[in-house]
N, C-alpha and C positions, 0 to 999 in steps of 0.2 A: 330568427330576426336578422335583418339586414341592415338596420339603421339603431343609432345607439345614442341620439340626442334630439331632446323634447324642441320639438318649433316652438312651443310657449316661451322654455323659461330657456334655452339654450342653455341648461345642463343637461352632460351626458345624463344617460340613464342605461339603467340593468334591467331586462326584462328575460332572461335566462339565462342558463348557465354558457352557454356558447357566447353570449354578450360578455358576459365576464372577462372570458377567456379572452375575444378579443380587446378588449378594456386594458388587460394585463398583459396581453403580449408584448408593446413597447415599452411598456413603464419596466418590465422586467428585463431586459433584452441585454440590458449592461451588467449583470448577474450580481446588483448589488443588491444587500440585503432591505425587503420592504413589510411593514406590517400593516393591517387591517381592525376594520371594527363595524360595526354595523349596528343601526339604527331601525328598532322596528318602526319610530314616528320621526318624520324628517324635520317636527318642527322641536324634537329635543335640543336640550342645550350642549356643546361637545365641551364637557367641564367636570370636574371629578365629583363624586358624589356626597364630599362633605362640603362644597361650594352652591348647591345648590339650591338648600335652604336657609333662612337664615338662623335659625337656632341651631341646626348642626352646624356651622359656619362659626360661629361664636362658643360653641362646645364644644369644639372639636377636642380637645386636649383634652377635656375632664371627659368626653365621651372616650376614649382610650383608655384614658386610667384606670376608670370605672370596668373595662374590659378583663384590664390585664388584672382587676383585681378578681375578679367574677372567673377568671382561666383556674387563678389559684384557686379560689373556693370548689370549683369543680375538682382539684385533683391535678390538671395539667402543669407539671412542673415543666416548663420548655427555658431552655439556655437563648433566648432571642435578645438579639443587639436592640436600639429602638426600629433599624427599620425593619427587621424581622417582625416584632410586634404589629408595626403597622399593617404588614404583609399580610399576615395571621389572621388580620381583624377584616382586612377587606377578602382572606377567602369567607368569611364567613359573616359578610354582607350590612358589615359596621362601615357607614359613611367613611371614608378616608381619602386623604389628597392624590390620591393612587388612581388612572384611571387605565380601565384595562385594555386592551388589545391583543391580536392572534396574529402569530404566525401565517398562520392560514387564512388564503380568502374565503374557503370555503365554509369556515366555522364562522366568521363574518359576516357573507352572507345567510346559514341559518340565522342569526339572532335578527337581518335585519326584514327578518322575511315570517319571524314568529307571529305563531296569532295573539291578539290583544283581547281585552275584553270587548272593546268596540266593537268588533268584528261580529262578537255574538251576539250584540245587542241589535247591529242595525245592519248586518249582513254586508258593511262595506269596510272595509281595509285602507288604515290610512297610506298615506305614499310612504317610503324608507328613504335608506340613507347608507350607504357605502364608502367608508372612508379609506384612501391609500394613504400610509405617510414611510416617507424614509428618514429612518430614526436618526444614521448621520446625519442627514441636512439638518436635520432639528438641532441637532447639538452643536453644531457648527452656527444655528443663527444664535444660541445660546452662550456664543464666545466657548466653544471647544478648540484646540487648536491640534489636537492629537488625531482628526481625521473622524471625527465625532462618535466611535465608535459609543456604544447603548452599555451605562456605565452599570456597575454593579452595586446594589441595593446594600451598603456596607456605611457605618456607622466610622469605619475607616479613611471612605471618601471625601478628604475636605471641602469638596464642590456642593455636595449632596448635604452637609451640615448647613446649606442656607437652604433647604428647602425642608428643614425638620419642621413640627408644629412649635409656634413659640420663636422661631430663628430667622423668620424667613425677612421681615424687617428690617434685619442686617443687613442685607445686601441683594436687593432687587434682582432679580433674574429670570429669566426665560421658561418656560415648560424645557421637559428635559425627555429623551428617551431612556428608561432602565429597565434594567431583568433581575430576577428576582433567583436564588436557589428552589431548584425542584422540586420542593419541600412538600408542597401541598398536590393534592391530588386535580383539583379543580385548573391550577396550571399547568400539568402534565396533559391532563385531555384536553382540554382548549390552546395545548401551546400557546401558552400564555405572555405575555409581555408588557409592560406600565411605558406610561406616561405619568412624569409626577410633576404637579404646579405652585406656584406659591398659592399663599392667602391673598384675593383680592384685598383691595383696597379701595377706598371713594375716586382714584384717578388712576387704576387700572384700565388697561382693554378690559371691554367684556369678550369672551369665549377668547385670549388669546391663540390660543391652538388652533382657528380657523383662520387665522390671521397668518399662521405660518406657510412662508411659501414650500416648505415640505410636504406639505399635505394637500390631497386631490380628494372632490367629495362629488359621489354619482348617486342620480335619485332609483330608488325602486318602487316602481309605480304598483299602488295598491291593487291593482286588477291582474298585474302579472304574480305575485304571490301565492298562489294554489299552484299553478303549474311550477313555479318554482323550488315549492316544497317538496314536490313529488319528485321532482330533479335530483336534488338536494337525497333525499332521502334514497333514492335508485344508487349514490353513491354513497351512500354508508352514513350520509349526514344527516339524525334526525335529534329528539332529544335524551334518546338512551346511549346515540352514542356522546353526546355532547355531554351531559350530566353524571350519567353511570351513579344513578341512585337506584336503590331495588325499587323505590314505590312507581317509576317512568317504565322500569322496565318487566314487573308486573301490568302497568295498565297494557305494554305493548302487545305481551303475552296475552292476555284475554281480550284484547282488540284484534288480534288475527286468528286466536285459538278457532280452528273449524271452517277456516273460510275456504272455501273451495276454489276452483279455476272459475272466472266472470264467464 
């Protein structure tokens, strides 16, 4: 493709990996550090997943608790500060203020290029959503003055104690970029990276994080997604390599077991 933005809506748009590329070329060109995320429906919200409902929104905290009580009962004795806890709970897909992002655009783009159920229902694919953001400028519109470097998930941080569950009240503040210790598996293969927000309020922004001039957002048009899976996957990017569960990488195994040359 030669052209990389919609005459409708004049957002750029991704409609292959070579778009990408060029997409990323000048945003990266200054060799500062940039993260990604990807939207398989463009009209999701960019907001952490316990803000999204209202009863996890209002439970957030006893939804935690309840967590780290249920780790003990299983046997899991882990030494986690609270935001390890938190960490913990969002690799394993418990609502929390955490929202995630990749290193990579290319793992980015898989998720914003997954298929949905919609897809199988009515054979059409919604549009996506490709986010850049640079985690300094974030932190910097967030009153960093250290050069915004993406702070570390420590219980330590007295910055990061206003945006605990319970804290955040205290003291108003901006979405933040942070990283997390390696700990989990699920942020090693996704080169993973947060974004952490307060609790809305009745006279918040809504979606503040799209508000931030750190961040750039490109559509990916439903009709280009097959060919871009096929892309995606020609470079190693599919969801065995993304997930690394055995039940993905069993179906992948008898999804090709036998197939000969077309």
């Amino acid at each position: 493709m030669t052209e990389v933005v919609d005459a409708k809506s004049e957002t750029p748009t991704i409609g292959s990996v070579e778009d990408l590329m060029r997409v990323l070329a000048p945003i990266t060109a200054d060799g500062r550090e940039v993260w990604y995320r990807g939207h398989r429906d463009q009209s999701w919200r960019l907001e952490a997943s316990a803000f999204r409902i209202e009863r996890h929104r209002t439970g957030e905290r006893a939804m935690l608790a309840r967590f780290r009580q249920e780790a003990a009962a299983a046997g899991l004795q882990y030494a986690f500060d609270d935001w390890g806890w938190i960490t913990f709970a969002q690799h394993h897909a418990l609502p929390t203020r955490l929202l995630d992002w990749s290193q990579s655009p290319l793992v980015a783009l898989f998720f914003a290029c997954e298929r949905g159920s919609e897809s199988a229902d009515t054979g059409v694919e919604m549009d996506g959503e490709f986010f850049v953001l640079h985690p300094n400028d974030l932190n910097v519109e967030a009153g960093d003055s250290d050069g915004g470097h993406p702070r570390l998930l420590s219980d330590g941080d007295g910055k990061l104690k206003d945006y605990l569950p319970g804290k955040d009240a205290e003291n108003p503040s901006k979405p933040r970029a942070v990283v997390a210790p390696l700990v989990f598996d699920r942020i090693r293969f996704q080169t993973g990276t947060f974004t952490v927000s307060q609790l809305p309020t009745a006279n918040s922004e809504p979606e503040p994080l799209r508000k931030a001039k750190a961040l750039q957002a490109f559509v990916v048009p439903g009709d280009a997604k097959p060919d871009l899976r096929e892309q995606l996957d020609t470079l190693g990017f599919n969801e065995v390599s993304i997930y690394r569960d055995l039940d993905r990488i069993a179906n992948r195994i008898k999804a090709g077991h036998g197939r000969g040359p077309a």
